[in-house]
LODRENPA-135707 format. One record per residue: residue in three letters; x, y, z of N, C-alpha, C in turn. Coordinates in pm, whole numbers, plus 50000, padded with zeros to 5 digits. Example, Ala and Ser with C-alpha at 12.3 -4.5 7.8 and 13.67 -1.06 7.14 Angstrom:
# LODRENPA-135707
ALA513194943150780512304955050780513204967050780 SER512854977550708513674989450714512905000350787 
END
This chain:
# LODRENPA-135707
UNK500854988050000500005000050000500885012550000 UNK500765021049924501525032449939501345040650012 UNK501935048050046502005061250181500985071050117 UNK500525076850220499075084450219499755099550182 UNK498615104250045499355115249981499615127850122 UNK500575138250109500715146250239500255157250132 UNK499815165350231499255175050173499165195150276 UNK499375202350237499545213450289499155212350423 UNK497935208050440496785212250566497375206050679 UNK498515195150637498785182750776499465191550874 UNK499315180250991500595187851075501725175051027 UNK503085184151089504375182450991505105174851112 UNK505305158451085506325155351174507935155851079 UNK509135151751151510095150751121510325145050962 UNK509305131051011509135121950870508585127250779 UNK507575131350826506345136750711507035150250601 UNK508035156950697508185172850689509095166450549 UNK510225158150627511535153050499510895150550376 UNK509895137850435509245130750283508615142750179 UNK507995152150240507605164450153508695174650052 UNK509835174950135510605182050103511685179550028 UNK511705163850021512715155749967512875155349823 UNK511225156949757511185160349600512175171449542 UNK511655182849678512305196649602513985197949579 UNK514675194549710516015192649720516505184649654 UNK515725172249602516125164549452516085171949336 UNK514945180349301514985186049208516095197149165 UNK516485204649313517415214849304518895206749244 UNK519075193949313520325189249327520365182349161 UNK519525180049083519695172248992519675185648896 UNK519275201348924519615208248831520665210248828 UNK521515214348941522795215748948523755202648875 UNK523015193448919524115182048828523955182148709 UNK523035187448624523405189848466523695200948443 UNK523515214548549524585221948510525645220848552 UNK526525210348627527795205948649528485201148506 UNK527365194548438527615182048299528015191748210 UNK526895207148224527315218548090529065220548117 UNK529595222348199530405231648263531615223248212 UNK531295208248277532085195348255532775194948100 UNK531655192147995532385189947882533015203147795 UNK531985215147831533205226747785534495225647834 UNK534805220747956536255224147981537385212547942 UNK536405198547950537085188947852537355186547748 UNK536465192847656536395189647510536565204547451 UNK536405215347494536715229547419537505234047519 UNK537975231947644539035239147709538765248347795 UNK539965254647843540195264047985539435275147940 UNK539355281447841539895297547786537915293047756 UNK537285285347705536135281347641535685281747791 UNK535835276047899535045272747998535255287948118 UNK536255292548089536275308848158535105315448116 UNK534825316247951534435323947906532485321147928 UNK532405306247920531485304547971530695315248130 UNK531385313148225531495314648366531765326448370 UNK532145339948292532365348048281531015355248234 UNK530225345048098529035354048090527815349848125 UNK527855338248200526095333848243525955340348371 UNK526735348648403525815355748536525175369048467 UNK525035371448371524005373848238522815370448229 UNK522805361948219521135352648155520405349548277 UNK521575348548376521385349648516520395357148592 UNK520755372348574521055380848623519125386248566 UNK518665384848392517875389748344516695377048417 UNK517315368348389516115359648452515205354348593 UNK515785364948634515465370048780514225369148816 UNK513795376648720511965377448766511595366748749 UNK511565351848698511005340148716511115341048877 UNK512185339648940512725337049082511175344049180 UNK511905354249128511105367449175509785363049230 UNK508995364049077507355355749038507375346649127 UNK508125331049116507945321349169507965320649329 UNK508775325449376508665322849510507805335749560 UNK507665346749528506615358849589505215355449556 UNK505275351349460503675338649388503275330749443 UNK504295321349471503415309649570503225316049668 UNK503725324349758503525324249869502175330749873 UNK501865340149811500625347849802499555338749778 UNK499635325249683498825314049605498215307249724 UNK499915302149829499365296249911498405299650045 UNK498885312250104497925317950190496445315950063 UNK496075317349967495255322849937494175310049947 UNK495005298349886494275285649945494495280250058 UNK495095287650130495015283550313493515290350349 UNK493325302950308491785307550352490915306050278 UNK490975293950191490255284550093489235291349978 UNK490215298649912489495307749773490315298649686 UNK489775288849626490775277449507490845287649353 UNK489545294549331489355303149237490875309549199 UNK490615320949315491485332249305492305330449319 UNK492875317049374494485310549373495135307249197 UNK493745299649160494145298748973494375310348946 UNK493885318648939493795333148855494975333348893 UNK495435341749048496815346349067497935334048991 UNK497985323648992498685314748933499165320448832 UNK497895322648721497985321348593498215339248537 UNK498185345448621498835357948595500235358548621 UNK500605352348764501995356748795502845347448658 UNK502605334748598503005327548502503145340548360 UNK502275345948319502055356748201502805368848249 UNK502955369748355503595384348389505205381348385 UNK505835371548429506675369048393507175360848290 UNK506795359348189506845353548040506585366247949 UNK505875378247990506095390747880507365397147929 UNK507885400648088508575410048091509715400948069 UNK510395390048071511435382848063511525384947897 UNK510505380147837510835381247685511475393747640 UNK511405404247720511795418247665512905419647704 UNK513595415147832514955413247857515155406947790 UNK515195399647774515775384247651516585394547495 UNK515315402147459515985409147325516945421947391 UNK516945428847472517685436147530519195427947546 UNK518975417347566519925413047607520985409247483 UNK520495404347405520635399347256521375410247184 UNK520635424547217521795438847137522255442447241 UNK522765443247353523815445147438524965434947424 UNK524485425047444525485408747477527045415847477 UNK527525420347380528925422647318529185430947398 UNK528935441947384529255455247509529165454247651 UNK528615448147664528075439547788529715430347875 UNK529655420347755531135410347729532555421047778 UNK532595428247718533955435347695534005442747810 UNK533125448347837532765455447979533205445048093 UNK533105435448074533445423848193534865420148191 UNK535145426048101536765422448130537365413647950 UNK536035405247906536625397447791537195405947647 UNK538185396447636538735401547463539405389047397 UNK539815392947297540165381547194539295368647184 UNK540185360447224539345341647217538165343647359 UNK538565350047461537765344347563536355355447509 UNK536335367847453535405375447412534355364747282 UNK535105362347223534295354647092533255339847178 UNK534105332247262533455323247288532365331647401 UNK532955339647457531185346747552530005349247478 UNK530335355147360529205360547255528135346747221 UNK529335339747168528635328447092527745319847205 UNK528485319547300527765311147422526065317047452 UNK526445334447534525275344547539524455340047423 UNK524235342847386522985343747269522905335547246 UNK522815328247243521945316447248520965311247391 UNK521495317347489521195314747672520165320347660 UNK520675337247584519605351947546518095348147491 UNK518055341147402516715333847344516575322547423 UNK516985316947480516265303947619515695308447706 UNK515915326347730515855335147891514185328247914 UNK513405334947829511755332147867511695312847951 UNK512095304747873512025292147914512135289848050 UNK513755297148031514695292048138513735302048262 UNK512875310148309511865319148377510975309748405 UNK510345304748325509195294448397510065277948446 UNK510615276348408511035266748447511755269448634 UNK511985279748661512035287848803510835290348836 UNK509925289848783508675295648867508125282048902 UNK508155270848798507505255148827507875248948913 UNK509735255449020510045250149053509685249449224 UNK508675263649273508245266849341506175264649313 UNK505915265849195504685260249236504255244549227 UNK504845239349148505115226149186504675223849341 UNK505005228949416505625224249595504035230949645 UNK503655241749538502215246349621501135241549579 UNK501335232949462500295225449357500045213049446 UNK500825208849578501075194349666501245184349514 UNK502145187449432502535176949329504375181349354 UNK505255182749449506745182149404507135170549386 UNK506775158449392507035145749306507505150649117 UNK506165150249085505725157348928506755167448893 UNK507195175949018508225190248983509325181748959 UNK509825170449063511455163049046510985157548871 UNK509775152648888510455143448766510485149148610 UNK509835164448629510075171148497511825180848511 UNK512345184348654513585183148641514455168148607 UNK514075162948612514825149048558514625147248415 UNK514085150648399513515152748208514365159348164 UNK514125171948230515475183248184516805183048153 UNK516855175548257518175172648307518815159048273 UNK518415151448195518675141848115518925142247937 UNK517795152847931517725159147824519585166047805 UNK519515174147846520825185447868521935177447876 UNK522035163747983523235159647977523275151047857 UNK522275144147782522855135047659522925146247532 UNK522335154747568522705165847456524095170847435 UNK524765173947563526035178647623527135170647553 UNK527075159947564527515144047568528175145347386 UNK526715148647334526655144047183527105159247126 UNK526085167847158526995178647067528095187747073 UNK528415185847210529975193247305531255180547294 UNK530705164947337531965156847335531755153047224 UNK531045148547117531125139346987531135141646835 UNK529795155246894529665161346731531065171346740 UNK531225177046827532625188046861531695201546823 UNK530095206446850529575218746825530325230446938 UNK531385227947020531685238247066530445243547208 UNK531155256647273530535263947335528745266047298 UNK528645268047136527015262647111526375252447122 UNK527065243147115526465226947121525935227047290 UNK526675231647399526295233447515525265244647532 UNK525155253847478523955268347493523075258547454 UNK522705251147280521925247147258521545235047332 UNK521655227047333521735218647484520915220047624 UNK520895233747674520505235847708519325247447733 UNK518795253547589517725254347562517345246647541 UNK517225234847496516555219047503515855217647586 UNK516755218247732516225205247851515615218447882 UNK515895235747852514685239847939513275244347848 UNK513045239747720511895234647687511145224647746 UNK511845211547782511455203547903510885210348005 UNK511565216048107511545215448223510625232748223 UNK510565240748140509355251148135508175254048091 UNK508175245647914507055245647852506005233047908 UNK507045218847918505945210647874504975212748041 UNK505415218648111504865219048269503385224548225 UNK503465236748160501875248148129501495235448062 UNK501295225947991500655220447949499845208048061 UNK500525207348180500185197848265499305206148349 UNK499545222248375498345227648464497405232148371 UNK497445230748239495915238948180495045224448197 UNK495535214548184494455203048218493875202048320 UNK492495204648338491985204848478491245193848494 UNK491445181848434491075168048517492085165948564 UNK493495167148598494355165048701494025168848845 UNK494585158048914494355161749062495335174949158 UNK496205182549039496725193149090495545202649194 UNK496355211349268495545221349322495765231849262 UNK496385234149165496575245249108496295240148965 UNK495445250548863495165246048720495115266148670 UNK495905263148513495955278948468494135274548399 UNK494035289448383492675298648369492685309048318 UNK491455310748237491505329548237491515337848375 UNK492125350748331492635353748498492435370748413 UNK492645377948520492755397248474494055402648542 UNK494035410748517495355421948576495385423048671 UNK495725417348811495285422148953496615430548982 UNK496635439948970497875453348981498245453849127 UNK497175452749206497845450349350498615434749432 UNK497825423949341498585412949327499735412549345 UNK499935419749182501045413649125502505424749175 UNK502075435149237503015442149292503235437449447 UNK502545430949473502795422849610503525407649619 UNK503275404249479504065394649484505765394349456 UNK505845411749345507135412449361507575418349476 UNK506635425049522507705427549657507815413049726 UNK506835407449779507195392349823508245388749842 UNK508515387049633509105378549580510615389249581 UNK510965398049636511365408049647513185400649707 UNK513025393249762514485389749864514595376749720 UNK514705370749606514705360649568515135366949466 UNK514415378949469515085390149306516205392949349 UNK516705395849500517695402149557518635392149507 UNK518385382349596519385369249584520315367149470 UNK519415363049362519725363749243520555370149170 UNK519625385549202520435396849132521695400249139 UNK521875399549338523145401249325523925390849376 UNK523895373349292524395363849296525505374849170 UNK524265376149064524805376348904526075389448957 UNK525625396649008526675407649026527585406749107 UNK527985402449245528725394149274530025383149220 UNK528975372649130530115371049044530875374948943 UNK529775387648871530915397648790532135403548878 UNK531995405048958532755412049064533855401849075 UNK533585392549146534305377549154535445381349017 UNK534715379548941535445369248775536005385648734 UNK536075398748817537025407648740538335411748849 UNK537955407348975538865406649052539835390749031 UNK539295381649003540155368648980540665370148849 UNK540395378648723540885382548639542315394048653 UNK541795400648779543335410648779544445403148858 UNK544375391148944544905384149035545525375148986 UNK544805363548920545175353048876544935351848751 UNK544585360948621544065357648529542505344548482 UNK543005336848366541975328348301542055319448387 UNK542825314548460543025304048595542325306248678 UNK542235320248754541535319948808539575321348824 UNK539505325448702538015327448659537655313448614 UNK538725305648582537925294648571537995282748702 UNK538945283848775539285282748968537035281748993 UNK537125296349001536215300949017534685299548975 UNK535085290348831533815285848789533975270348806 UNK534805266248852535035248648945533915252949027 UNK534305255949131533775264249270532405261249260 UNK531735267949160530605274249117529765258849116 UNK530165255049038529605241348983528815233349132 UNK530695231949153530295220449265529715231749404 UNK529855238349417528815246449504527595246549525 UNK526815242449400525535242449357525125230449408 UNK525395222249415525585208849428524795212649644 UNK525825219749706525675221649841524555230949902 UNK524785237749804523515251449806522415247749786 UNK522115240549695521115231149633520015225149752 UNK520445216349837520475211449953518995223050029 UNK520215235550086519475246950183518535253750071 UNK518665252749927517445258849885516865252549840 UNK516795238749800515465227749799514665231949920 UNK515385227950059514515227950189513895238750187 UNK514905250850151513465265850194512495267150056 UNK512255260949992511235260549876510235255049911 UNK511015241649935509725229849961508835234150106 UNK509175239950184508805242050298508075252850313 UNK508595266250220507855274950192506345273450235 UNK505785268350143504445269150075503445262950212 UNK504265252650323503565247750416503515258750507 UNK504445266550517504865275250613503335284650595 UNK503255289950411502505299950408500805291450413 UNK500885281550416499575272750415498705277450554 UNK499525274750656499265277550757499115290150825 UNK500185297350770499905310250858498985316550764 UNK498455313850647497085315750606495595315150689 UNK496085299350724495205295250773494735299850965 UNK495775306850965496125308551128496435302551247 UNK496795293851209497315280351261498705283651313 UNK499085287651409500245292751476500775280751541 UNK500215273951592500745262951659501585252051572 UNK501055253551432501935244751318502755255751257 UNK502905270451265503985275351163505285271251267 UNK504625274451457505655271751536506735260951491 UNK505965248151500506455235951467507085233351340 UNK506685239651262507965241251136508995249551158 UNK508715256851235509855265651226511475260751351 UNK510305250151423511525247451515512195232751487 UNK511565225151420512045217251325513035218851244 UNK513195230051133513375235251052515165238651073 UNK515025244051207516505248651204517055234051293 UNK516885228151332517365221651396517965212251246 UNK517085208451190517475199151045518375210550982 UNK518405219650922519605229650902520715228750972 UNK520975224751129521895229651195522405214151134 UNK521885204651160522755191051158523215189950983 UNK522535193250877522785187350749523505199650688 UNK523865218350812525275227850765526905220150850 UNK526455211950934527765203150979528275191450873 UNK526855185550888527155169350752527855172250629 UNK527455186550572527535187850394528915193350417 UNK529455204850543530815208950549531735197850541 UNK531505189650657532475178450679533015167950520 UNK531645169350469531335158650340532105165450211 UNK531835180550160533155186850148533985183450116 UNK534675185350225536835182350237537045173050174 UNK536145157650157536635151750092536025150349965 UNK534925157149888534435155449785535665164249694 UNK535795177549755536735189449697538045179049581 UNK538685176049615539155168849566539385161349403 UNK538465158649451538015142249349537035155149245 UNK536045163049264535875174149196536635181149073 UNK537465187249167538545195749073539165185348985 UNK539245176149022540095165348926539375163148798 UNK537955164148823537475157448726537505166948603 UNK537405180348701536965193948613538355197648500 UNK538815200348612540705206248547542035200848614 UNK541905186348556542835176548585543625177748498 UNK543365183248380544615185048280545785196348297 UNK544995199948417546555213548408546725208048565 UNK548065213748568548565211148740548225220648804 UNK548335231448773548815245548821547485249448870 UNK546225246848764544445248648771544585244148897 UNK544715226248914544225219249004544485220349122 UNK545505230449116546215230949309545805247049333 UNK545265253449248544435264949284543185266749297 UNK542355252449267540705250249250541315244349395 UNK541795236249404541125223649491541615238449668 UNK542645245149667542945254749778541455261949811 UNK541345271849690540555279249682539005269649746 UNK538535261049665537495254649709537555249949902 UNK538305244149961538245247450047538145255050143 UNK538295265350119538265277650202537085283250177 UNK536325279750081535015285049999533845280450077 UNK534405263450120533485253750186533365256050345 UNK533915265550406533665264350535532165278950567 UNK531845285250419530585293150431529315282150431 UNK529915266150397528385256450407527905256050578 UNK528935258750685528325258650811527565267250830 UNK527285282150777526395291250837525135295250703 UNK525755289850591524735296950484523145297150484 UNK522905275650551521825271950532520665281950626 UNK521395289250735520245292450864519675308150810 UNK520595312150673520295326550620519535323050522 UNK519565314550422518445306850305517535305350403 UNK516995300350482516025300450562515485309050621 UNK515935315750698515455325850735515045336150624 UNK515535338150547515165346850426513655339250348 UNK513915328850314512905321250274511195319350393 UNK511705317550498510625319850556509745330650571 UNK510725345950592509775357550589509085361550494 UNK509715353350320508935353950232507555345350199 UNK507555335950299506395327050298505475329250406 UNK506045342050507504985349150565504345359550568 UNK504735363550420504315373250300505045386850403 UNK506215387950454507205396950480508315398050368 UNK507805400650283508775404950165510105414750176 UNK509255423750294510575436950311511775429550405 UNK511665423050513512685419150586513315405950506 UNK513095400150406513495390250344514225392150262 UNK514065402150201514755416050072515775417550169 UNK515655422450305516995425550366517935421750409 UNK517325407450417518365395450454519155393650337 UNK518755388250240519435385850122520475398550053 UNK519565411750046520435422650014521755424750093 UNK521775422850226523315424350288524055409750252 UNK522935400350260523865385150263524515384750119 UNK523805383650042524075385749888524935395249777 UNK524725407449853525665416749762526085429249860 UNK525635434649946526105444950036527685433450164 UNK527185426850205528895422650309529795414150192 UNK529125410650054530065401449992530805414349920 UNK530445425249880531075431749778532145439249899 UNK531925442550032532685449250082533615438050121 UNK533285426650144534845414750165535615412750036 UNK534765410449926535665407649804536655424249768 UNK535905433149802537065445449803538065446049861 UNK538025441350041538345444150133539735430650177 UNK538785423250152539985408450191540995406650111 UNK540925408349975542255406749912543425415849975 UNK542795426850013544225438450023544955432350151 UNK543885424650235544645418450397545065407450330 UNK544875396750273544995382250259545445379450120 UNK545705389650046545675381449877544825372549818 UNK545065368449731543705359049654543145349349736 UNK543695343749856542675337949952541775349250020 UNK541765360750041540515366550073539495366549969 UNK539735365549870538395365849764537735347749797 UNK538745340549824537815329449887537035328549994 UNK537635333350045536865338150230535895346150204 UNK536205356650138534605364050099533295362450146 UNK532795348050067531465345650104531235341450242 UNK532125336150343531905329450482532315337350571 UNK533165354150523532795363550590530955369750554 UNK530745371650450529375377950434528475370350510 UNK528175357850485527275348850522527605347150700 UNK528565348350756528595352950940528045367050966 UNK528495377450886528215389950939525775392550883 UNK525775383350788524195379250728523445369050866 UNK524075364650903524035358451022523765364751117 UNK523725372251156523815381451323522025386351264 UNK522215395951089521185394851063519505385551097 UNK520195379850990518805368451040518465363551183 UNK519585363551251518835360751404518565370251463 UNK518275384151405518015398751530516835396251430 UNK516645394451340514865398751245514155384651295 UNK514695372451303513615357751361513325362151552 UNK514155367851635513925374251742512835385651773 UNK513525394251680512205404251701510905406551583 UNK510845396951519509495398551426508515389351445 UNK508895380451622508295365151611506875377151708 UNK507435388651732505955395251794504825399751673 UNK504815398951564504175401351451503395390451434 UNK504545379151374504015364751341503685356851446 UNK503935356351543504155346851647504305327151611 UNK505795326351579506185313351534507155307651657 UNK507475313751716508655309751800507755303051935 UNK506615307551967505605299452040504775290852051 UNK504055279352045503145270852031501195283152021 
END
């Protein structure tokens, strides 16, 4: 007999909470592993200077595709209160607007992006070979942008639809897609830096389009189905603010690592930008982890405090960090020895790469002890439709203490302060998040039964 479907309304034990959440953190972790696979055969089969240039311009496509993020997580959360105080209606509608609102304005970045790309490139530092392969890479990412937007937004309503099963297994689609694509037109056919762009507009035709086709069917047992819907202007400006700390995140992930990849450019050169896009890869891999959990959890969080049910947001919330505190020790420790065997696989062909990835990556890995309790905390105030203090977490964690360490640490430490960077930001984001979960639990009241 199979296990009894779980569904928003339950209360959340240990078991119940994992088994729910376990889809999403699969899903996160299996995107990251085919974007490990993109990363993989550029640097095996087209090289160092090909795989810099990569890593140099997808915090680009990055950067524009924000507002999926945005939409998706400021969306559900609004979706889900909305079917916590049981309007199923007006939950479709908002669905099926926040989906259209971010599929017109992404499309318009997308062509913006397309006549900038080059100026854009050169501005970042690229020229000669590493400039040509950014271009060719960009544009092609540039026309995926719309895809690659919903496929971020599915990845959060999925979890409010009570279908993140359905969400893993259309990332597994994706992501199968992308890596035998990778495989064939990066290692076999030899298409270069395009064979990987195209590649992966592929798997995110998978993993964005074929999804709208699974919610316009409304004999599915989803809780969420698209509809005709109208302009709700106050909505949808509530959901970006919401969604407001996720735009942050994002935004200034993408800027951040411009920052990153022009300071490891004056330091260490193409070594180090591509050091740096090792890092990246297998990072995702760890990160993955703390932002599966605050996704999947999201939507229960906002289920309830919809519903007013304080006694269950309590209980998630004290759950919550306790599973954070044990699996930011497990993934550090687990680390040290993955680091390794990593870099090898990536840039084993040079010596010189490999003893500056595998340094650097360590020192990178001791920000996995504190990151997970700031993804969370950020993630939660957005699922208690506190958009502004969630924005603020992320804005200092994300781009205000990282840009003043990556300035600041090299001049004390040399190119190991640009590693330290993030696990200074993410301690001093830290003090953060525990003065806003202290004093905002008089608003929400979660910290009490």
């Amino acid at each position: 007999m199979s296990k009894q479907r779980i569904q928003l309304s339950d209360h959340f034990t240990y078991s119940r909470l994992l088994r729910f959440v376990l889809p999403c953190i699969g899903t996160m972790l299996f995107t990251s592993i085919y974007g490990i696979v993109d990363g993989l055969c550029v640097s095996n089969f087209v090289g160092k200077t090909a795989f810099a240039a990569v890593n140099l311009i997808m915090p680009l496509p990055m950067l524009l595709g924000t507002i999926g993020f945005m939409l998706g997580t400021g969306g559900s959360a609004i979706v889900g209160i909305t079917l916590g105080e049981g309007d199923q209606k007006k939950a479709d509608r908002y669905f099926t607007l926040f989906l259209l609102a971010a599929l017109v304005s992404v499309s318009v970045l997308a062509v913006l992006g397309i006549v900038f790309l080059r100026p854009i490139a050169v501005l970042l530092g690229a020229k000669g070979e590493l400039l040509d392969y950014a271009v060719r890479y960009g544009r092609i990412l540039m026309v995926s942008l719309p895809t690659f937007a919903l496929q971020n937004m599915f990845q959060s309503f999925f979890v409010t639809a009570e279908k993140p099963h359905l969400g893993f297994w259309f990332t597994v689609g994706a992501g199968c897609t992308n890596m035998v694509l990778d495989v064939l037109m990066v290692g076999i056919w030899g298409w270069g830096v395009e064979g990987a762009a195209i590649a992966t507009f592929i798997s995110q035709l998978v993993g964005g389009v074929l999804p709208v086709f699974y919610f316009i069917d409304r004999s599915n047992s989803s809780r969420l189905h698209l509809c005709k819907t109208s302009f709700y202007s106050k909505v949808l400006r509530d959901a970006c603010i919401n969604g407001s700390s996720e735009l942050m995140t994002n935004l200034s992930m993408s800027l951040v690592n411009i920052l990153y990849n022009y300071q490891l450019l004056r330091l260490a050169g193409e070594n180090g930008v591509a050091a740096y896009g090792v890092i990246m890869y297998a990072a995702f891999l760890f990160v993955a982890v703390f932002v599966g959990y605050a996704v999947g959890s999201a939507p229960i969080v906002s289920f309830h405090y919809g519903a007013r049910n304080h006694a269950e947001v309590h209980n998630l919330y004290r759950k919550s960090l306790r599973l954070i505190a044990v699996v930011a020790v497990t993934l550090t420790l687990a680390s040290m020895f993955i680091i390794p065997c990593v870099a090898r696989i990536f840039v084993g062909y040079d010596a010189e790469l490999l003893a500056l990835t595998s340094r650097a990556f360590r020192l990178y890995a001791l920000s996995f002890l504190i990151m997970g309790f700031n993804v969370y905390a950020s993630s939660f105030f957005t699922a208690l439709g506190d958009g502004v203090t969630s924005a603020l977490i992320s804005f200092l964690r994300t781009l205000a203490f990282q840009v003043i360490a990556i300035l600041l640490l090299p001049l004390l430490l040399g190119i190991d302060g640009i590693w330290l960077a993030v696990t200074a930001a993410e301690l001093a984001a830290l003090a953060v998040s525990a003065a806003m979960l202290l004093t905002k639990d008089k608003m929400f009241h979660y910290r009490k039964a």
